[in-house]
C-alpha atoms as an extended CHARMM CRD file, in Angstrom:
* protein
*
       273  EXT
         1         1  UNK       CA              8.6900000000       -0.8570000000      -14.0980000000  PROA      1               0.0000000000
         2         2  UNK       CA              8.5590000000       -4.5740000000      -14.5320000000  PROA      2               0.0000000000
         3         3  UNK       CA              9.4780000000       -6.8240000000      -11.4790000000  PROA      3               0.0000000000
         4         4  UNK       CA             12.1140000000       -9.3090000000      -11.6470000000  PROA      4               0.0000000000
         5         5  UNK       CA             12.9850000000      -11.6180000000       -8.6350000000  PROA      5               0.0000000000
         6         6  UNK       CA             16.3910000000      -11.1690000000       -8.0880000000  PROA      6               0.0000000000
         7         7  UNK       CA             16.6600000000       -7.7620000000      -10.1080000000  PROA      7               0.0000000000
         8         8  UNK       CA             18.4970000000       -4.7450000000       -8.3760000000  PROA      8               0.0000000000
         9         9  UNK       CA             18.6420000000       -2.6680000000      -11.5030000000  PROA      9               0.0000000000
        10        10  UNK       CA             16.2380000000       -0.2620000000      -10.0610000000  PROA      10              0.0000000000
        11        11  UNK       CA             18.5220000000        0.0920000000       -6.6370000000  PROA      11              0.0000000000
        12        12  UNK       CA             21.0680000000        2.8470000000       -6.3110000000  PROA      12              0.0000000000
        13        13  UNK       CA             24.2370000000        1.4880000000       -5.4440000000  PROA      13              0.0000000000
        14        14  UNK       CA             23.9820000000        3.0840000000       -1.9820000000  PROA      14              0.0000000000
        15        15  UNK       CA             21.3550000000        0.8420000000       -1.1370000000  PROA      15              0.0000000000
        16        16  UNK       CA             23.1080000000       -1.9840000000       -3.0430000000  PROA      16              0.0000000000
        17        17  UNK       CA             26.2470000000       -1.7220000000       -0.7620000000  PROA      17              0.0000000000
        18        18  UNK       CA             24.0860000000       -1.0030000000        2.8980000000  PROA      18              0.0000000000
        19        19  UNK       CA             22.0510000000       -4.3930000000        1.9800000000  PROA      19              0.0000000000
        20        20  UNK       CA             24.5100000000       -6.6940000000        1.5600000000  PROA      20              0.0000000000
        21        21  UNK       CA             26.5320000000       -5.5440000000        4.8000000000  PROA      21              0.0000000000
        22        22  UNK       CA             23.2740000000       -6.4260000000        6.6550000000  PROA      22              0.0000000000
        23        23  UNK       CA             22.9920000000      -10.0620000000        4.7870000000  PROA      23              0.0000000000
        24        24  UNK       CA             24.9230000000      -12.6070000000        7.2050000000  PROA      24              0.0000000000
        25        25  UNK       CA             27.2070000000      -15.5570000000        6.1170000000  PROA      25              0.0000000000
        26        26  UNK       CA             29.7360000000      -17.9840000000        7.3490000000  PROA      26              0.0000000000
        27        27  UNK       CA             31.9020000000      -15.3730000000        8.9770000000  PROA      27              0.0000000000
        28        28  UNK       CA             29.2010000000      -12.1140000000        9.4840000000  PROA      28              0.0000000000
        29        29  UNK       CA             26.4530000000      -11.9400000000       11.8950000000  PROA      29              0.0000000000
        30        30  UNK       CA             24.6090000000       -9.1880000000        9.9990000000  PROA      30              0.0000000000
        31        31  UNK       CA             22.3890000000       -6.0790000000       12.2230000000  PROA      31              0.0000000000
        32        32  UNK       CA             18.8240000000       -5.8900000000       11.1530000000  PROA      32              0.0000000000
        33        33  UNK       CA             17.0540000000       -2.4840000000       11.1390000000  PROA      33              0.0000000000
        34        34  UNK       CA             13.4720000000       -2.4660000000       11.6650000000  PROA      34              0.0000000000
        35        35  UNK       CA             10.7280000000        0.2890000000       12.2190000000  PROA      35              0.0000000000
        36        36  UNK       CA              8.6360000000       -2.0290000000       13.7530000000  PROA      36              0.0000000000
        37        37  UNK       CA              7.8020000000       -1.0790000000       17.5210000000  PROA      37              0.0000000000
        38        38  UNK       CA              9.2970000000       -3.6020000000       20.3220000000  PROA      38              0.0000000000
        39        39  UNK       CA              6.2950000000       -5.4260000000       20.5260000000  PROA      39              0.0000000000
        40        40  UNK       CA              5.4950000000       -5.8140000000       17.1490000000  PROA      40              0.0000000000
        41        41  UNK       CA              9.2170000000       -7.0390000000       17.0580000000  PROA      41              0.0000000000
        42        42  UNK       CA              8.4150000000       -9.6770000000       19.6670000000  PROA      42              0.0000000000
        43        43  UNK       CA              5.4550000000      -10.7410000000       18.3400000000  PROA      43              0.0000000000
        44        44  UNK       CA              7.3760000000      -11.0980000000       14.3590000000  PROA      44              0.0000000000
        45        45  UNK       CA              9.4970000000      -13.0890000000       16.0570000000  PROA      45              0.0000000000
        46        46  UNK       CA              6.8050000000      -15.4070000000       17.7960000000  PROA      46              0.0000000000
        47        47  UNK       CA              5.2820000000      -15.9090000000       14.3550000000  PROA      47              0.0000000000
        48        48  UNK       CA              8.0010000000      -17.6090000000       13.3040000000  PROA      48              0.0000000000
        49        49  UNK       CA             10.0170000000      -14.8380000000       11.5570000000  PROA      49              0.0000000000
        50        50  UNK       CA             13.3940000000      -12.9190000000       11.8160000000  PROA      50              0.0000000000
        51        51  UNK       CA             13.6990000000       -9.1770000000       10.4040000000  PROA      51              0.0000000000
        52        52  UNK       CA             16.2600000000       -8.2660000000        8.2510000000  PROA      52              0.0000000000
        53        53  UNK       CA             15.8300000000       -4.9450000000        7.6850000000  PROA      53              0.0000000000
        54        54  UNK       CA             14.3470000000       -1.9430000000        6.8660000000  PROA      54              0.0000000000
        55        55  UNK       CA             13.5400000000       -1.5770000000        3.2330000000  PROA      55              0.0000000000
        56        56  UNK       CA             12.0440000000        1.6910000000        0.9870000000  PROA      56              0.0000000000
        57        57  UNK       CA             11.4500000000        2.2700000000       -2.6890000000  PROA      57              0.0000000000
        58        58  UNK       CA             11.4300000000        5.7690000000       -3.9710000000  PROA      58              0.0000000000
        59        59  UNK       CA              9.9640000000        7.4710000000       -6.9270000000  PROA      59              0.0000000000
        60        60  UNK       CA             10.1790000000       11.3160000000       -7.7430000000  PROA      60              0.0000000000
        61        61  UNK       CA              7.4090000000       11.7440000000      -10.2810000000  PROA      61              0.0000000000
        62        62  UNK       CA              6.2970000000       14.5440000000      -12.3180000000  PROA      62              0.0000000000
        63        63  UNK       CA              2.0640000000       14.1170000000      -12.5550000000  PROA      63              0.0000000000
        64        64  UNK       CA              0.9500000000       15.7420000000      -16.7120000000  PROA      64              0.0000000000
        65        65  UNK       CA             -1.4690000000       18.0610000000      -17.3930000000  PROA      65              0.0000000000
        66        66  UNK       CA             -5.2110000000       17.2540000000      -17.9260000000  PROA      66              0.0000000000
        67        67  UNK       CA             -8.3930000000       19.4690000000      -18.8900000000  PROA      67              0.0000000000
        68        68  UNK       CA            -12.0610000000       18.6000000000      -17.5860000000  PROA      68              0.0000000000
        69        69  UNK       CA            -15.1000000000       20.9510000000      -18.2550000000  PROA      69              0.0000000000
        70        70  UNK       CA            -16.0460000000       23.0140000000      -15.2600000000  PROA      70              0.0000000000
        71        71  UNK       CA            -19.4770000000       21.0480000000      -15.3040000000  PROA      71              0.0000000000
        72        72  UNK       CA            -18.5780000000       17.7570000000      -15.8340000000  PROA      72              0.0000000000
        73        73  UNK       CA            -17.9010000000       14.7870000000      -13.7830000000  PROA      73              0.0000000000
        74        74  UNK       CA            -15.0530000000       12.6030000000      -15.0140000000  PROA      74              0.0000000000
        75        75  UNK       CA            -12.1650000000       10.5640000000      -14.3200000000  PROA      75              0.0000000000
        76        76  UNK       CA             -9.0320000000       12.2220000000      -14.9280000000  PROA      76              0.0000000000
        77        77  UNK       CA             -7.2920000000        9.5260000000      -16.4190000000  PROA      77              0.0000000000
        78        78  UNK       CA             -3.9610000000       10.7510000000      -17.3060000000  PROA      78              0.0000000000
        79        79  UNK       CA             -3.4700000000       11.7040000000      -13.4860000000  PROA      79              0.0000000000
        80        80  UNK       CA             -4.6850000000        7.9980000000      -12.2130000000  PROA      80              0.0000000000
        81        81  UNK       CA             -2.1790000000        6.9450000000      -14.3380000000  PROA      81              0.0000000000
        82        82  UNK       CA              0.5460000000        8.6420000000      -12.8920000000  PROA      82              0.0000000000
        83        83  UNK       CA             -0.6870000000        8.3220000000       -9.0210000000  PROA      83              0.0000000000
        84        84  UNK       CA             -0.8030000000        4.4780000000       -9.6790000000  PROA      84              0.0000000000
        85        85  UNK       CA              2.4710000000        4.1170000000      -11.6940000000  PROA      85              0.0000000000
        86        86  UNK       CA              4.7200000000        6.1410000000       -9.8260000000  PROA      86              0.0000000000
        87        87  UNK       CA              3.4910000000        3.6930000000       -6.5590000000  PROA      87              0.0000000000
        88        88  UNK       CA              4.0840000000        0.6800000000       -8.2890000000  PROA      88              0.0000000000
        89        89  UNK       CA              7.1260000000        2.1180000000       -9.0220000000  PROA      89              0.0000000000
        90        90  UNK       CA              8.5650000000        2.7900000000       -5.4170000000  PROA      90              0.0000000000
        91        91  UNK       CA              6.7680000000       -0.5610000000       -4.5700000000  PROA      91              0.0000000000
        92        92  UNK       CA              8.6760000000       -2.2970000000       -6.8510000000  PROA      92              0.0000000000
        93        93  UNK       CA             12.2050000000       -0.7560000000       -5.2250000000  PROA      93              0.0000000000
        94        94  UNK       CA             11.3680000000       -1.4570000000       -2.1260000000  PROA      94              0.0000000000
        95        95  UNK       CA             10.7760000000       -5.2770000000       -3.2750000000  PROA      95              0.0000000000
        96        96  UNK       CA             14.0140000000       -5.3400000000       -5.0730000000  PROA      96              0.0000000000
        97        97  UNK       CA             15.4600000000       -4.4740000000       -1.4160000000  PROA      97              0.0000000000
        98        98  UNK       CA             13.7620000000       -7.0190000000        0.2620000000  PROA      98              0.0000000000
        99        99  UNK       CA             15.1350000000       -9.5390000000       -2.6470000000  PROA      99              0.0000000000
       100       100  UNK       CA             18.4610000000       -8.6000000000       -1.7620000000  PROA      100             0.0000000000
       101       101  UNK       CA             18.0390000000       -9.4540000000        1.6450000000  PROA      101             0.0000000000
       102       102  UNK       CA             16.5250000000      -12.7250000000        0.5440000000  PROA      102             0.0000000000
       103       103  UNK       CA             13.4320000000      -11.6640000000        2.3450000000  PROA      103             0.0000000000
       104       104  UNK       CA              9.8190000000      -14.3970000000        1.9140000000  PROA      104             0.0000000000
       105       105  UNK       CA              8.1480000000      -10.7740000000        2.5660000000  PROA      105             0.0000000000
       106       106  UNK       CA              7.7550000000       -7.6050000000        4.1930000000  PROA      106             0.0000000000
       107       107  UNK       CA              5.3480000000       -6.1130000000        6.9570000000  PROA      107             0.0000000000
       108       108  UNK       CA              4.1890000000       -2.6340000000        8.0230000000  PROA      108             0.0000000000
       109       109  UNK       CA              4.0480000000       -0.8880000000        4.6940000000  PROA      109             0.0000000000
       110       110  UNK       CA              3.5080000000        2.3570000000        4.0960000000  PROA      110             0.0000000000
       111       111  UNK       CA              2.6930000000        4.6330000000        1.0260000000  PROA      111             0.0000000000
       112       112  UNK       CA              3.7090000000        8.1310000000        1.4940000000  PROA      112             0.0000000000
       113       113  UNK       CA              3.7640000000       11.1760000000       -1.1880000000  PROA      113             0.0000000000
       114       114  UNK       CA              5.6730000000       13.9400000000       -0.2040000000  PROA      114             0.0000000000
       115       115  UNK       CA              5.6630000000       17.4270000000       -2.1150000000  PROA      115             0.0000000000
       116       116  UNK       CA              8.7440000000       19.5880000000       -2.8280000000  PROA      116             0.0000000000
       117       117  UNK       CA              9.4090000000       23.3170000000       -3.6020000000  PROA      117             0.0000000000
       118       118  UNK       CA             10.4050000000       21.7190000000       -7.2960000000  PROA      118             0.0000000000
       119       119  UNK       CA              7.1710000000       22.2110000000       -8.8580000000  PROA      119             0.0000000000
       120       120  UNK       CA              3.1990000000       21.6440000000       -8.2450000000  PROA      120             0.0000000000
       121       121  UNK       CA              3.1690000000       18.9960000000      -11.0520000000  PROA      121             0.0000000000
       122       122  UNK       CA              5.7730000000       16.9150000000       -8.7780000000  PROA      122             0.0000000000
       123       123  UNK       CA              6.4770000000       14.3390000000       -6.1980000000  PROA      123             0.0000000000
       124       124  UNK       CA              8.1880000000       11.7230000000       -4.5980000000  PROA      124             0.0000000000
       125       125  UNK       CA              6.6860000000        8.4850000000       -4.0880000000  PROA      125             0.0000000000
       126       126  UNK       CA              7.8010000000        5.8050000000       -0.9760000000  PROA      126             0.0000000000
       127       127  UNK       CA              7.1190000000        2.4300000000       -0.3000000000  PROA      127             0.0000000000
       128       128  UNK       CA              9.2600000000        1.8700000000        3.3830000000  PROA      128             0.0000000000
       129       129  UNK       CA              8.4810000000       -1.7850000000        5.2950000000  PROA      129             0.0000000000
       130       130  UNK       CA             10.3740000000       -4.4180000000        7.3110000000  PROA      130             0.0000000000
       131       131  UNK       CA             11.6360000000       -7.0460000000        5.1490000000  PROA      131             0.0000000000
       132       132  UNK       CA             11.3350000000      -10.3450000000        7.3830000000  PROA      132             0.0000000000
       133       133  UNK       CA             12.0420000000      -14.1430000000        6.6270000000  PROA      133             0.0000000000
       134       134  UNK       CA             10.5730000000      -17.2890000000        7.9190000000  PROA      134             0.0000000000
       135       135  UNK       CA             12.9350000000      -19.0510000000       10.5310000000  PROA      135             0.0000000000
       136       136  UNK       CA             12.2580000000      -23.1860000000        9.0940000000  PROA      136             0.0000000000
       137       137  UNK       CA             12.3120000000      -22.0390000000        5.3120000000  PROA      137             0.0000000000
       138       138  UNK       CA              8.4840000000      -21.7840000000        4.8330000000  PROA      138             0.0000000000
       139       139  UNK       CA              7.6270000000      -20.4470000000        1.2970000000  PROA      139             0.0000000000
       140       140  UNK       CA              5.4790000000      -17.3510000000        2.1000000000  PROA      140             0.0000000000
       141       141  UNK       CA              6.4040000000      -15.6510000000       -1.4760000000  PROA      141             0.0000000000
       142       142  UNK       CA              3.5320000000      -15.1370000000       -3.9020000000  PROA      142             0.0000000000
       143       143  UNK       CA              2.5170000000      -16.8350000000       -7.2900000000  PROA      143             0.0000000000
       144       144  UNK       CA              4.8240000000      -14.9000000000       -8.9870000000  PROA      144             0.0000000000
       145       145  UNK       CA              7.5720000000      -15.2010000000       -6.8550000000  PROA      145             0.0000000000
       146       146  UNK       CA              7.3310000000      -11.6840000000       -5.0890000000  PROA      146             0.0000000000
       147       147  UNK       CA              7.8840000000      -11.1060000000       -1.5390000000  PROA      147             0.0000000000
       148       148  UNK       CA              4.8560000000      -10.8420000000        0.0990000000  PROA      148             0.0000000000
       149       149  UNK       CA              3.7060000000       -7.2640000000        0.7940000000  PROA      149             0.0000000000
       150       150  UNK       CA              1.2410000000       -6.2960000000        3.7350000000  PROA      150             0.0000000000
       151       151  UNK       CA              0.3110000000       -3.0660000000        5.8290000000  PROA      151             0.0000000000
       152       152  UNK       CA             -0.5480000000       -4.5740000000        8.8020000000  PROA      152             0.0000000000
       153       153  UNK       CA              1.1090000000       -4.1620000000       12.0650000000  PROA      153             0.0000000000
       154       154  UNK       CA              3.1720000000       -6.9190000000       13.8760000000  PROA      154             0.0000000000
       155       155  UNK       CA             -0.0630000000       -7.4350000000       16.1030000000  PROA      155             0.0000000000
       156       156  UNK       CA             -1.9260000000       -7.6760000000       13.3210000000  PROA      156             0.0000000000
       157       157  UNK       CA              0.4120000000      -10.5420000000       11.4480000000  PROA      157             0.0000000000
       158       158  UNK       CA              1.0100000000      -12.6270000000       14.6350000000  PROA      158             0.0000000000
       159       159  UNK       CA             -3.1090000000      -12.3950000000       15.0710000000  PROA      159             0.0000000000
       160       160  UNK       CA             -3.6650000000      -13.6210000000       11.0580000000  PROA      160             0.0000000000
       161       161  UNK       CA             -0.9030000000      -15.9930000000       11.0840000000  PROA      161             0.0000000000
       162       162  UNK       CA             -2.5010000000      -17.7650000000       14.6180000000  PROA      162             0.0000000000
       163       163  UNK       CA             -6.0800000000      -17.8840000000       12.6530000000  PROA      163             0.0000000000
       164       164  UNK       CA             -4.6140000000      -19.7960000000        9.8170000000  PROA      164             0.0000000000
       165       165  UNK       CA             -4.3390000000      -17.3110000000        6.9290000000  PROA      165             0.0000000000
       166       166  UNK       CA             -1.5120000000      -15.3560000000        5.6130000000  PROA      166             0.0000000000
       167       167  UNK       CA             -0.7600000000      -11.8730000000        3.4710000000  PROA      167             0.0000000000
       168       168  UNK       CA             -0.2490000000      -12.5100000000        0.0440000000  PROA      168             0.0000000000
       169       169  UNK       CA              0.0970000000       -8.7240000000       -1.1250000000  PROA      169             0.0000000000
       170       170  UNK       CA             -0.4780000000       -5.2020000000       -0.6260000000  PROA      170             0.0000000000
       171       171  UNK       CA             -3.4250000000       -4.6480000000       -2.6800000000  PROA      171             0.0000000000
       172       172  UNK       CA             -4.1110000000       -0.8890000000       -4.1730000000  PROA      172             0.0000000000
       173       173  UNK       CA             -6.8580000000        0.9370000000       -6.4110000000  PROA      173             0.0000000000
       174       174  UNK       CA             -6.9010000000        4.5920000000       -7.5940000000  PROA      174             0.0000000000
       175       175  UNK       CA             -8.8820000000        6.9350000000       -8.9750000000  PROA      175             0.0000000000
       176       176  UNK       CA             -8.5470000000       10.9070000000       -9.8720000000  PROA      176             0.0000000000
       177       177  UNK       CA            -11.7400000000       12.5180000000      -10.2040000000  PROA      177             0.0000000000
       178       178  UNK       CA            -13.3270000000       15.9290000000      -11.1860000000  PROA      178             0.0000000000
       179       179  UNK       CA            -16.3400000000       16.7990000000       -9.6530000000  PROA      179             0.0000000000
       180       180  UNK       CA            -18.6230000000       19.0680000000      -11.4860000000  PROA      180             0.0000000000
       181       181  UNK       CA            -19.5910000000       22.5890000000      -10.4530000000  PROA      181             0.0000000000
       182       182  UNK       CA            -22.6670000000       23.4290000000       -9.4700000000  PROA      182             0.0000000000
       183       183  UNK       CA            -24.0710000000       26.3930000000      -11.8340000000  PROA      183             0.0000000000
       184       184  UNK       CA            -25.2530000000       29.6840000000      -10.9620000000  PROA      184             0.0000000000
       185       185  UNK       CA            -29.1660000000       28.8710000000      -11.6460000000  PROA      185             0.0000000000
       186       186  UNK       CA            -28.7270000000       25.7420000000       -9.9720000000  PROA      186             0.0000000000
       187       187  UNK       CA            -26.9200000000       27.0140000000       -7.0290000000  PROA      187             0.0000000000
       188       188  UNK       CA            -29.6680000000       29.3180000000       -7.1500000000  PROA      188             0.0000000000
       189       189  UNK       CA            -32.7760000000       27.0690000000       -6.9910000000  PROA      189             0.0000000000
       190       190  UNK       CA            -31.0830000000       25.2560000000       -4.0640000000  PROA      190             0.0000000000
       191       191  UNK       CA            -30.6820000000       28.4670000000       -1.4340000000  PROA      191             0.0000000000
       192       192  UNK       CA            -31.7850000000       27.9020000000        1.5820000000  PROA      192             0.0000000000
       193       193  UNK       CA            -33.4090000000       24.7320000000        1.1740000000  PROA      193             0.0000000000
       194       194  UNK       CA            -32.1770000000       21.2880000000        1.9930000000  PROA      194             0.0000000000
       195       195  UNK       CA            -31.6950000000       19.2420000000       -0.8390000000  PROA      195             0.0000000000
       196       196  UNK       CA            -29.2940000000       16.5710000000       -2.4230000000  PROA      196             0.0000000000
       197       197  UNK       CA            -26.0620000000       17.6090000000       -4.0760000000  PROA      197             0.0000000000
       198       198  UNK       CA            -26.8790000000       14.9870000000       -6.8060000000  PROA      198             0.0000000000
       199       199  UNK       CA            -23.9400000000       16.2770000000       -8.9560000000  PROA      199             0.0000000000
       200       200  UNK       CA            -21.5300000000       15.7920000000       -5.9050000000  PROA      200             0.0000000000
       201       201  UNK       CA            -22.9480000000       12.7860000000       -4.5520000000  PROA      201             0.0000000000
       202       202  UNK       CA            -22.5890000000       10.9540000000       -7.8570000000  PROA      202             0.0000000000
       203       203  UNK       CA            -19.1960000000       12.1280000000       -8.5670000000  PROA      203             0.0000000000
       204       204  UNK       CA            -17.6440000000       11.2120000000       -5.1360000000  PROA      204             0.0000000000
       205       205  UNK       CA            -19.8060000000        7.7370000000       -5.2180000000  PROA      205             0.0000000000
       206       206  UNK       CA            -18.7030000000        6.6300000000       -8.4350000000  PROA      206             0.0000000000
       207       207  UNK       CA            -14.9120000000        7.8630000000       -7.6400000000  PROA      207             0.0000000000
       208       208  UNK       CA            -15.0080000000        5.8820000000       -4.5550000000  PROA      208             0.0000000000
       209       209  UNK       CA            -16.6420000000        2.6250000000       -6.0920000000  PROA      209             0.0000000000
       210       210  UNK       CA            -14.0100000000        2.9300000000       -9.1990000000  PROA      210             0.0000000000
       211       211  UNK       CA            -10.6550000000        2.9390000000       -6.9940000000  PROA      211             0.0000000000
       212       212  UNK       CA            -12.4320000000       -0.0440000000       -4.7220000000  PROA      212             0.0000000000
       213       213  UNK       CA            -13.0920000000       -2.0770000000       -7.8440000000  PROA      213             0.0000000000
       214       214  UNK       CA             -9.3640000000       -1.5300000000       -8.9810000000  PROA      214             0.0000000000
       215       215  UNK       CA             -7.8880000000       -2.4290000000       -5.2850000000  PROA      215             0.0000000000
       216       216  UNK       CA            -10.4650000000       -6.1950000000       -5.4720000000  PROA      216             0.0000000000
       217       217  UNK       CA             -9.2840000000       -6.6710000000       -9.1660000000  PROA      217             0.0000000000
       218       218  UNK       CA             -5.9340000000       -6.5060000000       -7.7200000000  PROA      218             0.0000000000
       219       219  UNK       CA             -6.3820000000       -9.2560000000       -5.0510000000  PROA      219             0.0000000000
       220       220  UNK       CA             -8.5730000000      -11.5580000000       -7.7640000000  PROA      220             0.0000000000
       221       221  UNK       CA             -5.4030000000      -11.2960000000       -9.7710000000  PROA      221             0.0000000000
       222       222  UNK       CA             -3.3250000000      -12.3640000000       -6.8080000000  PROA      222             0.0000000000
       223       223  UNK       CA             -5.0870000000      -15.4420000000       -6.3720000000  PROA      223             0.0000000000
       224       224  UNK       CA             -6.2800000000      -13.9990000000       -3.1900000000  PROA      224             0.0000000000
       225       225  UNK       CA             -9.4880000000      -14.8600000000       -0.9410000000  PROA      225             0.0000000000
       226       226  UNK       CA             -9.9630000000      -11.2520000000        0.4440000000  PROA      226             0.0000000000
       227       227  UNK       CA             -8.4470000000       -8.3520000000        1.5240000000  PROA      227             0.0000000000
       228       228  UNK       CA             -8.5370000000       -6.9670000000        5.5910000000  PROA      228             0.0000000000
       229       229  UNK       CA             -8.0070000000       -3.6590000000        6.8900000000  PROA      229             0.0000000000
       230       230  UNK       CA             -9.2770000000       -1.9170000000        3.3550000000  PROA      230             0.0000000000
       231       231  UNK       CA             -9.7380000000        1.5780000000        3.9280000000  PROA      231             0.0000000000
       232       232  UNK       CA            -10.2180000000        4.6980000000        1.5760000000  PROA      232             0.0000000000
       233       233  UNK       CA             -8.2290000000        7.9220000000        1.5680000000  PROA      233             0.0000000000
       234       234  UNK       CA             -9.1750000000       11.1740000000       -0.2780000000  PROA      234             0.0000000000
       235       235  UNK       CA             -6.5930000000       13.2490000000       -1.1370000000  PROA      235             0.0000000000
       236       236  UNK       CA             -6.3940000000       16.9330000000       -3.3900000000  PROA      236             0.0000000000
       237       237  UNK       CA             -2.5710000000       16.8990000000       -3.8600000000  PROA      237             0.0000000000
       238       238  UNK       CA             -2.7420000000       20.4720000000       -4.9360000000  PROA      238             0.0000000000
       239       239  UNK       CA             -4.8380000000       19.9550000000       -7.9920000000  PROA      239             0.0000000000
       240       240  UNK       CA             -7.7040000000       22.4410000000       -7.0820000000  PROA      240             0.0000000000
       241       241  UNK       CA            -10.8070000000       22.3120000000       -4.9090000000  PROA      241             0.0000000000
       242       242  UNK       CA            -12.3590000000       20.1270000000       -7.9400000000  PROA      242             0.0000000000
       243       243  UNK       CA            -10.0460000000       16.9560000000       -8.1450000000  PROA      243             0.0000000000
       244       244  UNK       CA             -9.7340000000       14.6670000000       -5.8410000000  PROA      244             0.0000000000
       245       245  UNK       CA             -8.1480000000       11.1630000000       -5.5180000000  PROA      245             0.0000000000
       246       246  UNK       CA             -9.4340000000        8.4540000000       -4.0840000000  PROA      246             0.0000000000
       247       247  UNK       CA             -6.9290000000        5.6670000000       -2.6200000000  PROA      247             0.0000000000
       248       248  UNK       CA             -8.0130000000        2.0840000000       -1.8350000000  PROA      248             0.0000000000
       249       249  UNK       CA             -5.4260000000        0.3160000000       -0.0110000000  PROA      249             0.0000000000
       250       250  UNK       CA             -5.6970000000       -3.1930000000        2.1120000000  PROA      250             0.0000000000
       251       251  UNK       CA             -3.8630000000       -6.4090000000        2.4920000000  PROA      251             0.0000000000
       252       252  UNK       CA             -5.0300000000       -9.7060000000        0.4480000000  PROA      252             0.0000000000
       253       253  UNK       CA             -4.9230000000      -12.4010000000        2.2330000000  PROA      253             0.0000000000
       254       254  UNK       CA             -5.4270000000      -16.5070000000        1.7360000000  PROA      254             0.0000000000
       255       255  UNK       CA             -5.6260000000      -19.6370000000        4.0820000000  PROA      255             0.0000000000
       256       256  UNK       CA             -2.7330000000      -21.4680000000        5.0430000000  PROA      256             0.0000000000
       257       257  UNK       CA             -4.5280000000      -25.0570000000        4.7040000000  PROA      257             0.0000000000
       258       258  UNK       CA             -8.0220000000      -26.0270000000        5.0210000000  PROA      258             0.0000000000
       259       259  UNK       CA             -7.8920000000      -27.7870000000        8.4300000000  PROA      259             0.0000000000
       260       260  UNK       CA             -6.6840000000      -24.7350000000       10.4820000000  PROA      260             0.0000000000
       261       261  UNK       CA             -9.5380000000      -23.7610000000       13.5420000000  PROA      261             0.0000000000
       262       262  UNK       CA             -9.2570000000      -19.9400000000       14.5630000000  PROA      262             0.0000000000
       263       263  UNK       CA             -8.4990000000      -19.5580000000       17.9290000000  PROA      263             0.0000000000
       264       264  UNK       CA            -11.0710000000      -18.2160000000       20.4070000000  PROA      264             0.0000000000
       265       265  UNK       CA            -10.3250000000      -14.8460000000       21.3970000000  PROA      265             0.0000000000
       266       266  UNK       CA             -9.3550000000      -13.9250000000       25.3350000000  PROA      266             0.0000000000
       267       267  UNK       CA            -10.6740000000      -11.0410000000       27.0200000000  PROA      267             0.0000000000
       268       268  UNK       CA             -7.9440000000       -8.3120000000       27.5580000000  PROA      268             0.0000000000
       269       269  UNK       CA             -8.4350000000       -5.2490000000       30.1030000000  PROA      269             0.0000000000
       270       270  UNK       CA             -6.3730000000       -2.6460000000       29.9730000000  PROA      270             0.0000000000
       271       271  UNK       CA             -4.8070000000       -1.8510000000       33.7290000000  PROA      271             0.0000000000
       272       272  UNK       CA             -3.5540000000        1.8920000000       32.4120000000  PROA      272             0.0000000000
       273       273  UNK       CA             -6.8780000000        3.6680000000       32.4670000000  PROA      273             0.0000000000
C-alpha cells in the first residue's frame, strides 16, 4: 500500500467520521484520546506538543505457503514478505489517521499480531500510537512528508527532544528463517559431549544480522543519523519448531541543528523503595 499525505482511502468510514469529530475549528473544541500514561502526557506537553488522539492501522493478513528442506538453512522469503507487508500495511493506516488529524507525528507505537480461530495461515496486523502536533507550527514531518513515527515513550521524547535530536521514523527489518535439523549421525556424534551447534548457531546468526541490516537500510533511506532503543524479537507464529522470525524494530533519529549542547544529566533517587 502506497502512502499518500492526505489519503484516507485506506480508512473505514468509522474511523473517517470519529476523526474529524475530534479535529477542532472555529466553533468545536475537539477531545483528544491518548494511551499515553499521565506523565508521559505532561511531559508531551512540555516538549512543546498537544495530542490529538489515539490512532491504529489494521491489517488481517493471510501468510502463503513455503517449503524448506528439513536440513537446510534458509530464508523463507515468501513469509518475510508477508510479515513485512502486512506491517507496512497497518502502519500506513494508522498514518492516514494521524493525517486526518493533521498530526506533524505520532509517539508510543506499537506493533502487535494477534491470531484468530480463522485459520493458522492468518492474522491481523496493528499499528496503534498517539498522534501529537507541535504547539508554534514546527515542521517535524519527514522527507517525504509523513508524520513522524517513533516507539518511544513520552519520557523518552521529552529526554531526545531536550538533547537536541528528534524521531524521524519508526524503523523495521524482518526476517523468516528455517533452521536446519540436526541429523541422526550427527546428533549422534554429539551425545554427551559439549560441542557447538554450528548448524544452529549459523542459522540464528545470520537470521538475526539479515533483519538488523533491513531495519539500518531503513533509517539510511530516511535520511536518518541512527536509530535508539533497537531491539530484536524472535517470534514462531505457529509455523513449527523450525521457523522463526526475527523482528528489528527502533526509532531513527536526526539532530535538530548543529549548535544544540546535551544537557547534563541530574541524579534522581527514587523515595518508594
Amino acid at each position: 500500500m502506497t502512502y499518500t499525505p492526505g489519503s484516507e482511502s485506506g480508512l473505514p468510514e468509522a474511523a473517517r467520521r470519529r476523526l474529524q469529530n475530534m479535529r477542532s475549528d472555529a466553533g468545536h473544541r475537539g477531545l483528544f484520546t491518548s494511551d499515553l500514561s499521565v506523565n508521559e502526557f505532561l511531559l508531551v506537553r512540555a516538549a512543546g506538543f498537544d495530542p490529538l488522539g489515539l490512532v491504529m492501522g489494521s491489517s488481517i493478513y493471510h501468510i502463503g505457503f513455503q517449503f524448506a528442506g528439513a536440513f537446510q538453512n534458509q530464508e523463507m522469503n515468501v513469509l518475510t514478505q508477508a510479515m513485512y507487508h502486512a506491517r507496512e500495511l497497518a502502519m500506513t493506516r494508522m498514518e492516514e489517521e494521524a493525517d486526518v488529524l493533521g498530526a506533524d507525528g505520532i509517539v508510543g507505537v506499537r506493533l502487535v499480531v494477534n491470531r484468530y480461530a480463522w485459520g493458522a495461515d492468518i492474522a491481523e496486523f496493528m499499528a496503534i500510537g498517539t498522534a501529537i502536533k507541535h504547539r508554534q507550527g514546527d515542521h517535524y514531518r519527514t522527507v517525504d512528508n509523513r508524520p513522524f513515527t517513533s516507539d518511544l515513550s513520552g519520557q523518552d521524547f521529552w529526554t531526545l527532544l531536550q538533547a537536541g535530536y528528534r524521531p524521524v521514523s519508526l524503523v523495521m527489518g524482518t526476517c523468516v528463517y528455517h533452521v536446519a535439523q540436526q541429523g541422526f549421525l550427527k546428533s549422534l556424534s554429539t551425545m554427551g559431549r559439549n560441542t557447538e551447534m554450528q548448524n544452529y548457531t549459523q542459522g540464528l546468526y545470520d537470521a538475526r544480522e539479515l533483519a538488523l541490516s533491513r531495519m539500518q537500510a531503513e533509517a539510511e533511506s530516511a535520511q536518518a543519523e541512527g536509530i535508539v532503543g533497537a531491539q530484536v524479537n524472535e517470534s514462531s507464529h505457529g509455523w513449527g519448531s523450525h521457523v522463526i522470525e526475527y523482528f528489528a524494530v527502533g526509532t531513527a533519529i536526526k539532530s535538530i541543528s548543529d549548535t544544540h549542547q546535551i544537557t547534563t544529566p541530574s541524579l534522581v533517587l527514587p523515595l518508594n523503595g
